[in-house]
KEVEXPA-316618 format. One line per 10 residues: their letters; for each residue x, y, z of C-alpha. Coordinates in steps of 0.25 Angstrom, whole numbers. Layout:
BEGIN
a) X,Y,Z | ... $
REM end
This chain:
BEGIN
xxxxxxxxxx) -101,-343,89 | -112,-335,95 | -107,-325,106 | -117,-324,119 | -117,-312,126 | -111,-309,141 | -119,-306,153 | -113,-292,152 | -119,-290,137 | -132,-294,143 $
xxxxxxxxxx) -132,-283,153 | -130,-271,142 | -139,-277,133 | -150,-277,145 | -144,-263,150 | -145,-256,137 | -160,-262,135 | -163,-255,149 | -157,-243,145 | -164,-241,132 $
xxxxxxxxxx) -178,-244,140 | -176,-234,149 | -174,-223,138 | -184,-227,130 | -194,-228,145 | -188,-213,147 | -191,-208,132 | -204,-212,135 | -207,-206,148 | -201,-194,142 $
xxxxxxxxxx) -212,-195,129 | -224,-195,137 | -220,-185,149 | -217,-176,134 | -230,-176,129 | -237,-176,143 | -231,-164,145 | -234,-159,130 | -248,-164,131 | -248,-156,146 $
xxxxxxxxxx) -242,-145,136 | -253,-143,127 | -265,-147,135 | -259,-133,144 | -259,-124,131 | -272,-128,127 | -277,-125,142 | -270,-112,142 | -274,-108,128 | -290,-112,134 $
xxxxxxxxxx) -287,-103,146 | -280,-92,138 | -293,-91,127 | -302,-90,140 | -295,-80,147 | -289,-71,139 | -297,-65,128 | -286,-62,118 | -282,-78,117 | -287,-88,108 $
xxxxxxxxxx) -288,-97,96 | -298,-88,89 | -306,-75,91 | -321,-76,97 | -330,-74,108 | -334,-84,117 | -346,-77,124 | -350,-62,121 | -360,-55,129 | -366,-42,125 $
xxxxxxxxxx) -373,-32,138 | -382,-20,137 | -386,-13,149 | -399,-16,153 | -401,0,155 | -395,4,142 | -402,16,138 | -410,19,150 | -400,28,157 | -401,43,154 $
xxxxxxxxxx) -387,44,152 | -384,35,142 | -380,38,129 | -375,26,124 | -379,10,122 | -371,3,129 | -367,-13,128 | -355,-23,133 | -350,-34,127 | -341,-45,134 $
xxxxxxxxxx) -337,-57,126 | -328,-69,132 | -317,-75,122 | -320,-91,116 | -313,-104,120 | -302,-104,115 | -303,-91,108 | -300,-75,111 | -310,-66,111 | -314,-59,98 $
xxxxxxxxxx) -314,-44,103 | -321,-37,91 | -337,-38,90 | -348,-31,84 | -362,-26,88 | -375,-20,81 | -386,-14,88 | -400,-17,82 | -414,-11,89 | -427,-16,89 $
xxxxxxxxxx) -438,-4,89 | -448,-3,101 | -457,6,95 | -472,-2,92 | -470,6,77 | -457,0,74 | -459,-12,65 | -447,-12,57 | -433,-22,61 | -424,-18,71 $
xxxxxxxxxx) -413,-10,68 | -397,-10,71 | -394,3,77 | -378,0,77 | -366,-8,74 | -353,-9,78 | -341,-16,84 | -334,-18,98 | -321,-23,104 | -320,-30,117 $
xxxxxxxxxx) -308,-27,127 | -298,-38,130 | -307,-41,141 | -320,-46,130 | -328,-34,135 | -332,-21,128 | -344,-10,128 | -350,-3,117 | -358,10,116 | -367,16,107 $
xxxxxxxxxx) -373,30,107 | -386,30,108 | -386,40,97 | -380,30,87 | -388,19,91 | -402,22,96 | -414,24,86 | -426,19,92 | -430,14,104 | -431,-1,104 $
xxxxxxxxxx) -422,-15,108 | -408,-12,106 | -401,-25,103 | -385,-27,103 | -378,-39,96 | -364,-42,98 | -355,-50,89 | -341,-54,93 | -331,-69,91 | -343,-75,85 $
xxxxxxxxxx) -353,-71,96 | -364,-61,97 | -373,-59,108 | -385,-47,109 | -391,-39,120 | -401,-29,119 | -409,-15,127 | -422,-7,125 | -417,7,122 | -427,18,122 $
xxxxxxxxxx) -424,32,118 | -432,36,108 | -444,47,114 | -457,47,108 | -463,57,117 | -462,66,129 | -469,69,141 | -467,81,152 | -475,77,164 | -477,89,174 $
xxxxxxxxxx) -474,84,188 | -483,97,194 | -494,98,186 | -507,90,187 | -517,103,185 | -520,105,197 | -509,117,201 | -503,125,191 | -487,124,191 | -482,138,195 $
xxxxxxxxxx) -473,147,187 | -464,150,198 | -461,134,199 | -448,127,196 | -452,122,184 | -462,115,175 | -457,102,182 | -461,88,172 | -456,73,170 | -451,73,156 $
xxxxxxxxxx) -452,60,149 | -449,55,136 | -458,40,130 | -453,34,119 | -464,30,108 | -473,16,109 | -462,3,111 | -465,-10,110 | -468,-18,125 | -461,-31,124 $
xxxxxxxxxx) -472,-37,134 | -482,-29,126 | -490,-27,115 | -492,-12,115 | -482,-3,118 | -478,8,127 | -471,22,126 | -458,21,138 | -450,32,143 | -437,35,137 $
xxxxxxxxxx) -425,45,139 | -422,48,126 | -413,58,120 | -421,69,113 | -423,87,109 | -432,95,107 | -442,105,112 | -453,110,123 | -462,120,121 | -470,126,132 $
xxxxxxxxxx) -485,130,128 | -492,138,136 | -508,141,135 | -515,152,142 | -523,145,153 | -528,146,168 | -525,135,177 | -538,127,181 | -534,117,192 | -548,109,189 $
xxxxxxxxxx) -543,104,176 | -537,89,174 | -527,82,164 | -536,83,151 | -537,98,154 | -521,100,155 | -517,88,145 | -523,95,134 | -523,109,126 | -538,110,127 $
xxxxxxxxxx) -540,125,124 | -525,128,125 | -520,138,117 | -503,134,117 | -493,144,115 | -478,140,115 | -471,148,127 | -457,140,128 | -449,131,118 | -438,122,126 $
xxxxxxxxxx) -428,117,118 | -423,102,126 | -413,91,126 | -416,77,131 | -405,67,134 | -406,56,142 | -402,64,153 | -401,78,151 | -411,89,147 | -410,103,142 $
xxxxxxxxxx) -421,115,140 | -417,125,131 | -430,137,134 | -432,147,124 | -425,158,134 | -411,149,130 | -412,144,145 | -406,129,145 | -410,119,156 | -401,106,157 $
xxxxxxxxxx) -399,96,163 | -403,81,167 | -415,76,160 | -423,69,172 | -436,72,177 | -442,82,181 | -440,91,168 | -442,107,173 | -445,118,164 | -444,132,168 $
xxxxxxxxxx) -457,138,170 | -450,153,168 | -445,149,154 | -461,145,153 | -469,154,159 | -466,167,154 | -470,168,140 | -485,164,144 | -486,165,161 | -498,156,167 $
xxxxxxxxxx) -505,146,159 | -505,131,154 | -492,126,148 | -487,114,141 | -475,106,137 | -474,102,124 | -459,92,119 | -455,90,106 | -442,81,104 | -435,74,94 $
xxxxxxxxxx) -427,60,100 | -412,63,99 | -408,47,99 | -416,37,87 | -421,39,73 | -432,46,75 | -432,61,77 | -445,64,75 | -452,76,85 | -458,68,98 $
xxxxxxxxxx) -469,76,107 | -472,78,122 | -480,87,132 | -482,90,144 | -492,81,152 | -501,87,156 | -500,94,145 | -502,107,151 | -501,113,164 | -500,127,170 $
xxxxxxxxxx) -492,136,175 | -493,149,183 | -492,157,195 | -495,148,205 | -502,154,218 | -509,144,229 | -508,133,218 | -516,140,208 | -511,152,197 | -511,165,204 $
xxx) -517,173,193 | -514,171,177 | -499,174,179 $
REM end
């Protein structure tokens, strides 16, 4: 006989059904608020790994560079003072990467001079380590770098990145010029004056114009030695002669009266006269020489300045030349604004 269950048996079977719908409704709720909160979890890391990497420099899934910037003062060179070549380098670390901080550079130049024909040349090599901030400056003597005037390019490598800048740098002299700032021939300079007062200038040989096709000789401030000698010519003063007259030996018969041993760098000078007097200091115009140093070997006459120097930076240490411009000019005992006799 079949038994049929009570009313009270219904209810337990209906309560338990409910029950077991509510666990599995609460297991299920608590499955998904799981892996929001996961997914919630790793989308976070991954934002704060993306964040990290771009702040800080040290963090990251790999070593590179992301942007590297190289800088070379427009004025590199052109400042008396300077002794050394200069550059900067800031880099910025890669998504999701930190910042490589060991590099490399190598400096190449490209000659100037309208008789250089040959390739350019690297000048120097080395390597360089940025700070924790992805900056860093690296200087080069000029004595180990410079060789010949010309373009002087830098090339950067660092993380996979390069990046180049470059500067005309003009130190190498060709030539030399004392202009005489009281002197045009028509007074003679005193003996009892301050000085022999002149503008010395220093060209560098025939460079290339990039807007041209000749070239041009500019003005440098190189580093150089050498000598001046004074010659002085047994003449009397003649206010009626012009520049052909005094820019040239003529009749002139040149006898060396005084030897100066000198020093050029950048921004200091020194004479060294035959008596062992030394005169130093800075190197900027006007230049005066010593007339009493000068004038006593010989006394009134025409007199000339005659440089040879060798360039102290570069490869080329062949003798250079200058004069005096005029050429000639005289000196005396000046009286009324013409020499007072032959003295």
């Amino acid at each position: 006989m079949r038994h049929m269950p009570s009313a009270d048996e219904d209810w337990d079977d209906e309560e338990w059904d409910d029950e077991e719908w509510d666990d599995d409704s609460d297991s299920g709720t608590k499955l998904i608020v799981f892996t929001n909160l996961r997914i919630a979890i790793g989308v976070s890391l991954v934002i704060l790994l993306l964040v990290s990497s771009m702040i800080f420099t040290n963090f990251g899934f790999y070593s590179g560079a992301g942007t590297l910037t190289l800088l070379i003062d427009v004025n590199e060179g052109k400042d008396e003072n300077d002794v050394t070549f200069t550059f900067s380098v800031f880099a910025a670390s890669p998504a999701f990467g930190k910042l490589a901080k060991e590099g490399s550079y190598k400096v190449i130049v490209t000659p100037s001079s309208v008789e250089y024909y040959d390739s350019p040349i690297q000048v120097s090599q080395g390597s360089f380590s940025l700070d924790d901030s992805g900056k860093t400056s690296v200087s080069i003597s000029y004595s180990d770098l410079f060789e010949m005037n010309g373009n002087y390019m830098v090339e950067i490598e660092l993380g996979g990145q390069k990046a180049t800048d470059s500067v005309n740098l003009n130190k190498f002299a060709d030539s030399a010029l004392f202009d005489l700032v009281l002197f045009d021939g028509s007074e003679p300079i005193d003996k009892d004056s301050e000085g022999i007062i002149t503008n010395l200038h220093f060209f560098s040989e025939i460079l290339n114009k990039e807007d041209s096709s000749s070239g041009e000789s500019i003005m440098v401030v190189p580093y150089v030695s050498g000598q001046i000698t004074v010659y002085h010519s047994e003449e009397i003063f003649d206010s009626g002669k012009g520049e052909e007259y005094w820019d040239n030996d003529d009749s002139r018969d040149p006898v060396s009266v005084e030897v100066i041993d000198f020093e050029y760098s950048g921004d200091e000078m020194k004479f060294i006269y035959q008596s062992g007097n030394i005169e130093a200091g800075a190197a900027f115009n006007p230049v005066l020489f010593d007339i009493d140093e000068i004038y006593g070997a010989k006394g009134s006459g025409d007199y000339a300045l005659i440089i040879e120097f060798t360039n102290n930076l570069g490869t080329d240490n062949s003798p250079k030349y200058g004069q005096s411009t005029w050429k000639w000019f005289h000196i005396c005992d000046v009286k009324d604004g013409a020499c007072n006799g032959n003295d």
